[in-house]
ZAKE-606127 format. One record per residue: x, y, z of N, C-alpha, C in turn. Coordinates in steps of 0.2 Angstrom, whole numbers, padded with zeros to 4 digits, always signed. Example, Ala and Ser with C-alpha at 12.3 -4.5 7.8 and 13.67 -1.06 7.14 Angstrom:
BEGIN
+0066-0028+0039+0062-0022+0039+0066-0016+0039/+0064-0011+0035+0068-0005+0036+0064+0000+0039/
// end
This chain:
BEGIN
+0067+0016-0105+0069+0009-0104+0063+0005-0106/+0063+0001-0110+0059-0004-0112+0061-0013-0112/+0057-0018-0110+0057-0023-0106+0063-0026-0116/+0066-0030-0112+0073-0033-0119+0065-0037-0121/+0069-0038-0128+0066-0043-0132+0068-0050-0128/+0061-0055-0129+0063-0062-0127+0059-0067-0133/+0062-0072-0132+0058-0077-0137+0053-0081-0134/+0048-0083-0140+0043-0085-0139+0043-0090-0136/+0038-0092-0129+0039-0097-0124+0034-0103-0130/+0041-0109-0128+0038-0114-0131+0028-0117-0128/+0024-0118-0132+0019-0122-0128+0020-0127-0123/+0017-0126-0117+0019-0132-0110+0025-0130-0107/+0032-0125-0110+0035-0125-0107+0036-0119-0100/+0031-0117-0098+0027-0111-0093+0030-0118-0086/+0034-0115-0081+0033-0117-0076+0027-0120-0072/+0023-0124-0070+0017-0125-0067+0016-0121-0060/+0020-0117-0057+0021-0113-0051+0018-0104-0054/+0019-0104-0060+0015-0099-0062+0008-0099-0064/+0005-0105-0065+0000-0104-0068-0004-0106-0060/-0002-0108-0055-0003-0110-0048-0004-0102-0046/+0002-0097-0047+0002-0090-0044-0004-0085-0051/-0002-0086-0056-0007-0082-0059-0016-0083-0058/-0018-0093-0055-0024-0093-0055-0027-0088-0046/-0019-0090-0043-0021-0086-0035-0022-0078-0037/-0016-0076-0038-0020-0070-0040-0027-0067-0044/-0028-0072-0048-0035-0070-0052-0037-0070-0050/-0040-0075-0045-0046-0077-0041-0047-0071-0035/-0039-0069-0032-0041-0064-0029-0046-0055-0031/-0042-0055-0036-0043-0050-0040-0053-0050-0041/-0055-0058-0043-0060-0057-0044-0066-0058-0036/-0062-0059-0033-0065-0059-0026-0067-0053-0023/-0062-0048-0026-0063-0041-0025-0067-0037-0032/-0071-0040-0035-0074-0036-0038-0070-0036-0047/-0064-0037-0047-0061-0034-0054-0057-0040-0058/-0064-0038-0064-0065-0044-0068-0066-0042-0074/-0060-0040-0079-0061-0039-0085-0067-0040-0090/-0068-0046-0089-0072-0049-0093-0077-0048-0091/-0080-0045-0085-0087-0043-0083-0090-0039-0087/-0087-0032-0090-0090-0027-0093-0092-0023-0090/-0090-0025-0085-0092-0018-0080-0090-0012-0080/-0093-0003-0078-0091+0001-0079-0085+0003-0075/-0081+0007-0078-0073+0008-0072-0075+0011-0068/-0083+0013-0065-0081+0020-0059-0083+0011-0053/-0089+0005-0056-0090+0002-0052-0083-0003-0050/-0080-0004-0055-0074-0010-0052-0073-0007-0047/-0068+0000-0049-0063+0003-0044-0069+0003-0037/-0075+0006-0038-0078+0006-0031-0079-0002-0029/-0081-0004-0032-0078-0014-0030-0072-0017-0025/-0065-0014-0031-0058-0016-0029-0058-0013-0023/-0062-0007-0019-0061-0002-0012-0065-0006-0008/-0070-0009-0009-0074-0013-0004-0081-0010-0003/-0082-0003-0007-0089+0001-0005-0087+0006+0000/-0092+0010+0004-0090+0012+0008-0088+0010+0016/-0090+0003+0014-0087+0000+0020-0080-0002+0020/-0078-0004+0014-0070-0005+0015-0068+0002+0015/-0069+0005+0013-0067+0013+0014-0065+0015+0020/-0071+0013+0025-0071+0015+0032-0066+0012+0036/-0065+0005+0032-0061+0001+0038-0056+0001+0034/-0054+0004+0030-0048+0005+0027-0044+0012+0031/-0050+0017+0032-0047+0025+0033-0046+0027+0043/-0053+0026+0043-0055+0026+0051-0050+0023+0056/-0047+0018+0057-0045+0017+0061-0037+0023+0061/-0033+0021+0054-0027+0026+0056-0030+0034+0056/-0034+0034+0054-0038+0043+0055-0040+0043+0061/-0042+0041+0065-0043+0039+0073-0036+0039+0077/-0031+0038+0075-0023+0036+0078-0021+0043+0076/-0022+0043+0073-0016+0051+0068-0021+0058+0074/-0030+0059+0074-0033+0063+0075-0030+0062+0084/-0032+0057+0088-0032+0058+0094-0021+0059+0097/-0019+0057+0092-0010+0058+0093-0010+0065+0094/-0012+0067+0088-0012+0075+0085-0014+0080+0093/-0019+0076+0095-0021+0080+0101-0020+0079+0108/-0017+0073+0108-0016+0070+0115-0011+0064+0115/-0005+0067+0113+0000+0061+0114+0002+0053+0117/+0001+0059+0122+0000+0054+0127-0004+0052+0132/-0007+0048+0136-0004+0043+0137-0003+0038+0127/+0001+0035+0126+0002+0031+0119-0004+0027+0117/-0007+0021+0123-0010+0019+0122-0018+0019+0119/-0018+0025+0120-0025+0028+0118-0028+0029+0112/-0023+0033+0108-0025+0032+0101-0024+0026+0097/-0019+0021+0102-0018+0016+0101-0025+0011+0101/-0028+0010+0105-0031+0008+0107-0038+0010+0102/-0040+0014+0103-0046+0020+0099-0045+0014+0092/-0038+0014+0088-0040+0013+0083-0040+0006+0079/-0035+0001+0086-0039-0006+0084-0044-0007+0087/-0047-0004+0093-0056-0005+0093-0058-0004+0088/-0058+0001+0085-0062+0002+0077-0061-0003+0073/-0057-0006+0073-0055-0013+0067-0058-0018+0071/-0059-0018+0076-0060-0023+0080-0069-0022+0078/-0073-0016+0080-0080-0016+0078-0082-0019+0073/-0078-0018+0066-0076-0019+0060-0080-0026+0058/-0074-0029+0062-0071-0037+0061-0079-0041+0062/-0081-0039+0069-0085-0040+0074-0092-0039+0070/-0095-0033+0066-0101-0031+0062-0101-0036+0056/-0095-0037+0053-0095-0043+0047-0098-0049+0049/-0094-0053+0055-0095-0059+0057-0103-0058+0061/-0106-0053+0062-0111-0054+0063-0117-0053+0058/-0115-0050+0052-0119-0051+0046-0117-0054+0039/-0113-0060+0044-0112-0065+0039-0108-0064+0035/-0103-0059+0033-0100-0056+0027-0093-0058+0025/-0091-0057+0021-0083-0061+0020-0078-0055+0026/-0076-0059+0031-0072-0057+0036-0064-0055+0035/-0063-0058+0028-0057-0057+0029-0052-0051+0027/-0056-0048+0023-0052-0040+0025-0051-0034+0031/-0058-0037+0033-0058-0032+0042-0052-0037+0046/-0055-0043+0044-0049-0048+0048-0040-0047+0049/-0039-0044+0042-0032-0044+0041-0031-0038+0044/-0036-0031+0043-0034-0026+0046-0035-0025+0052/-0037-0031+0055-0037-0030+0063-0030-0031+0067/-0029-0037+0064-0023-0042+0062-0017-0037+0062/-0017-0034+0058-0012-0031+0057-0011-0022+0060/-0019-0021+0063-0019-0015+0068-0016-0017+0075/-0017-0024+0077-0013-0027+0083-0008-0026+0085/-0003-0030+0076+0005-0028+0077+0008-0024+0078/+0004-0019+0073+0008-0013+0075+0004-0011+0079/+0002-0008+0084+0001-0004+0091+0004-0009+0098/+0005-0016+0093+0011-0020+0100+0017-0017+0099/+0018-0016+0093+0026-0015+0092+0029-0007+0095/+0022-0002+0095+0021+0005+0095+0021+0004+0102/+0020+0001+0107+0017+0002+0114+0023-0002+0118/+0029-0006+0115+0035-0011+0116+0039-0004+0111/+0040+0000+0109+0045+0004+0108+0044+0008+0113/+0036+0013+0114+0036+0020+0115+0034+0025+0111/+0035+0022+0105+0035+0028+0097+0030+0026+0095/+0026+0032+0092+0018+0032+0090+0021+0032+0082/+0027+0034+0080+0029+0033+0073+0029+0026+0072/+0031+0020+0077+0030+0014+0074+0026+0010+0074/+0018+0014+0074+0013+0013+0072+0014+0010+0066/+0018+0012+0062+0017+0012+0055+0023+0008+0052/+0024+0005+0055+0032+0001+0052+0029-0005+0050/+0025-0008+0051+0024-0015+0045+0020-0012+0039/+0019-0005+0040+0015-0005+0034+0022-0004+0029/+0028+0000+0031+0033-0001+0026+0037-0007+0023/+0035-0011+0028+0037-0018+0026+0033-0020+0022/+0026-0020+0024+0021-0022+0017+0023-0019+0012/+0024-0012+0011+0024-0010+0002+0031-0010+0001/+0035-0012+0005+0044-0015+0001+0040-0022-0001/+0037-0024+0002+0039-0032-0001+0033-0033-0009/+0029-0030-0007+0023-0028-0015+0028-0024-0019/+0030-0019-0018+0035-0013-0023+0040-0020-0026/+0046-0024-0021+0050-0029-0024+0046-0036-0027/+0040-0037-0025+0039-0042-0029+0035-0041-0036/+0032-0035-0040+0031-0032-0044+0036-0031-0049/+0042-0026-0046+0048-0026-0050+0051-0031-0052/+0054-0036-0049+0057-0042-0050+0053-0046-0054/+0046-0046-0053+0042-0050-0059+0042-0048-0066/+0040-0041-0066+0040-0036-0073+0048-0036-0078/+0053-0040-0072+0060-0038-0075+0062-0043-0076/+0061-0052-0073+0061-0057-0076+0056-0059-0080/+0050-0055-0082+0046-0057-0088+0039-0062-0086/+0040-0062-0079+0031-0064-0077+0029-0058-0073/+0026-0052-0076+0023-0049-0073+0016-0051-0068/+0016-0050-0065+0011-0054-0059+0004-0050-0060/+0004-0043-0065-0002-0042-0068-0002-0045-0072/+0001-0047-0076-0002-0051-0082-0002-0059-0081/+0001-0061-0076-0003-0068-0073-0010-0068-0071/-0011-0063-0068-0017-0063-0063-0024-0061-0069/-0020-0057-0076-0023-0056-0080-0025-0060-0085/-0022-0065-0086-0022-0072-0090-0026-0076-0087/-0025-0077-0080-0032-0080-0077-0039-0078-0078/-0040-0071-0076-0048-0068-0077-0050-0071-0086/-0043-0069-0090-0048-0068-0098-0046-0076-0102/-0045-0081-0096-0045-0088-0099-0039-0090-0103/-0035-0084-0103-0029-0087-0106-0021-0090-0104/-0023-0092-0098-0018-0093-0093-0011-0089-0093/-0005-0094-0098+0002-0089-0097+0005-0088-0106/-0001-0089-0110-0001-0089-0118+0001-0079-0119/-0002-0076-0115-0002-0068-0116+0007-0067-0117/+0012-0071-0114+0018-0070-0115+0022-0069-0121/+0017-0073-0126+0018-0075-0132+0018-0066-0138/+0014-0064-0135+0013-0060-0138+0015-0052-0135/+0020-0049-0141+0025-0045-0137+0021-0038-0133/+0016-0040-0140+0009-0030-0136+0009-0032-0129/+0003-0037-0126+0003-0038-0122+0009-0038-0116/+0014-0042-0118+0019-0043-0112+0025-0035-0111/+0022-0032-0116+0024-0023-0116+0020-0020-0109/+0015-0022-0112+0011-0017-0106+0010-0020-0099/+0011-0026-0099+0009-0030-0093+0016-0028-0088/+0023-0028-0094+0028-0025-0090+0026-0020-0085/+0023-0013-0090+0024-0007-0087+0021-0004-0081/+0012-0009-0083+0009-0008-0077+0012-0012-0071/+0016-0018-0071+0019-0020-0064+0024-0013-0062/+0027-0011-0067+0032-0005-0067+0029+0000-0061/+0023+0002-0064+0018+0008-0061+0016+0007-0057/+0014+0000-0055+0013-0001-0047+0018-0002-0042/+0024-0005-0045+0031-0004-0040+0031+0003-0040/+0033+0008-0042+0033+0012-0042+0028+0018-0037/+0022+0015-0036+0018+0019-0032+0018+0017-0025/+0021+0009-0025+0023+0006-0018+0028+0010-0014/+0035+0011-0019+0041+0014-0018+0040+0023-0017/+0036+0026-0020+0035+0032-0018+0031+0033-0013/+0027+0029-0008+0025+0028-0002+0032+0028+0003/+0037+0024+0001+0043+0023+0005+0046+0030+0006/+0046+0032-0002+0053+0037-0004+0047+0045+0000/+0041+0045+0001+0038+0052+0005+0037+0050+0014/+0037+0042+0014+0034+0042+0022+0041+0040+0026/+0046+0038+0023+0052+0033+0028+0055+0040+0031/+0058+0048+0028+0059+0053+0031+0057+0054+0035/+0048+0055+0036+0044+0056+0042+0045+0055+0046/+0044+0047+0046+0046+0043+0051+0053+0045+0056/+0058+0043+0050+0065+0046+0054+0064+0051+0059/+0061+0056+0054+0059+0063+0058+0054+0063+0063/+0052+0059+0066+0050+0056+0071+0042+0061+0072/+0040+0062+0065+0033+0068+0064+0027+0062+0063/+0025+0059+0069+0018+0055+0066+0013+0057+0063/+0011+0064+0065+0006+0066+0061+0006+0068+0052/+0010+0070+0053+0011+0071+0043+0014+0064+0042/+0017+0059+0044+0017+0052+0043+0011+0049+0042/+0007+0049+0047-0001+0046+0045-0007+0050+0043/-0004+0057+0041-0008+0063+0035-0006+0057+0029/-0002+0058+0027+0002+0057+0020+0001+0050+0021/+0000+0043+0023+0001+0038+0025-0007+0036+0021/-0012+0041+0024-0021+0041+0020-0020+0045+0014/-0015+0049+0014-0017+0054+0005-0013+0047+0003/-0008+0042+0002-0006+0040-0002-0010+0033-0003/-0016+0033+0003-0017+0026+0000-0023+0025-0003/-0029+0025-0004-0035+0025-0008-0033+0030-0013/-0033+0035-0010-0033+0041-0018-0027+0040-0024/-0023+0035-0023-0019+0034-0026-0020+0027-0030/-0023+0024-0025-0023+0016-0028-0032+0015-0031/-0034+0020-0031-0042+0020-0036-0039+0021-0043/-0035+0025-0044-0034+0028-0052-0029+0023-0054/-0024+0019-0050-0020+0013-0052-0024+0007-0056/-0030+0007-0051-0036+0000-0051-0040+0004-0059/-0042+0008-0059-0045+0011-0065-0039+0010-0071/-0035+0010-0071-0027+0012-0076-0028+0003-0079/-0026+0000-0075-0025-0006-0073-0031-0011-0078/-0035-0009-0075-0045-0012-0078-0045-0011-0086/-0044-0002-0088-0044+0000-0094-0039-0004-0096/-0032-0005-0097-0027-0007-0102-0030-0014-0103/-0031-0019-0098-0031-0026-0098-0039-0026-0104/-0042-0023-0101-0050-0023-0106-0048-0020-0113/-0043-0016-0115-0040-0014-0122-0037-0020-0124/-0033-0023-0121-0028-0028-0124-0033-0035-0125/-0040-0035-0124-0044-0041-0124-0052-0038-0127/-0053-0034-0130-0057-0032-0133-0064-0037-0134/-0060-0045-0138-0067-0048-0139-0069-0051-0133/-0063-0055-0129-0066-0057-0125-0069-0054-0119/-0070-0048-0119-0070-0042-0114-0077-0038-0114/-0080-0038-0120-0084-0034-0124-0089-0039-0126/-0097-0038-0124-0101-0041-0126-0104-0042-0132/-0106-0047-0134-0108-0050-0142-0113-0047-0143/-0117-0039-0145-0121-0038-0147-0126-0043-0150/-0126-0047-0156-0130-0049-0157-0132-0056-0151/-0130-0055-0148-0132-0062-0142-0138-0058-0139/-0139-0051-0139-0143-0050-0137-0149-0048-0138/-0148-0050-0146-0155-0048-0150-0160-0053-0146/
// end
């Protein structure tokens, strides 16, 4: 399957809601450390795009904290419930006290709340994890549908970082690839669905939120590096430092 030929977008004729989403995503992208044009090494973006070790923790800890104390002690629910937005709560709490950008412990606090609300209003330690399936349908579908109507949301967000807004559509190399990598990220969204939604039904939390941590950093490091590398190939000058600038 390869993305249909399209013709080339007149100059000025780009929607203005695009270049409004592609500057948000850049900026996000670059907030997190990945910035093509930096030149930076692909082991430091990827350990950037993760947070260091501290997004790591606050990304792994809390549901490894839920999955560990389930695995052992069911019940009472609350428990491991508990255990694991305290930890995001510490989190949240260490940032604002050392002044640091809050808002990724913030959002995982946020969202360790809802679900152990939503998990403590059923009874089921499986529906710990239900908004996390709602998060990756709605990333998996906004991906696809971008890459299929021809504004990949990588390649927006990639036209922001390397200064060239929504001109990269122009050019068929580029809007090939840009398809594919939204392609490959849907796709890593949906294979999160299509290995953890059984679990769930199956009512197995533990290999749910086993698999729930195997699919999420060790998955999405080699995406971020994948991702880093093409867009740096498709941008060589302006990506790559001017030797002689630095004579």
């Amino acid at each position: 399957m390869t993305e249909a030929p399209r013709e080339a977008d007149q100059p000025g004729s780009e929607p203005r809601a695009s270049e409004v989403l592609g500057a948000a995503l850049g900026g996000a992208a670059r907030r997190a450390g990945i910035d093509p044009a930096d030149g930076e090494s692909t082991q430091k973006v990827v350990w950037s795009a993760m947070g260091g070790w501290r997004g790591i923790l606050e990304s792994v800890l809390p549901s490894l904290a839920f999955v560990v104390l389930f695995t052992l002690r069911p019940e009472p629910l609350i428990l491991p419930l508990g255990v694991s937005v305290g930890l995001a709560a510490v989190f949240t709490i260490v940032r604002f006290i050392q002044k640091s950008p809050p808002a990724a412990a913030l959002g995982g606090l946020i969202a360790a709340c809802a679900a152990a609300a939503l998990a403590l209003f059923t009874g089921r330690g499986e529906d710990n994890f239900v908004l996390g399936f709602f998060t990756n349908a709605a990333y998996g579908s906004a991906l696809l549908i971008s890459a299929l109507v021809g504004w990949s949301l990588i390649g927006l967000a990639a036209g922001f970082l390397m200064g060239e807004g929504t001109t990269w559509r122009q050019d068929r190399r580029k809007r090939r690839a840009y398809f594919w990598l939204a392609i490959a990220w849907a796709a890593l969204f949906a294979a999160r669905l299509a290995v953890q939604l059984p679990l769930y039904y199956a009512g197995d939390v533990t290999a749910l939120g086993t698999l729930k941590l195997v699919m999420g950093l060790p998955l999405f490091a080699p995406m971020i590096a994948v991702t880093w590398l093409v867009v740096r190939a498709l941008h060589p000058r302006e990506s790559q430092p001017d030797p002689s600038s630095e004579a």
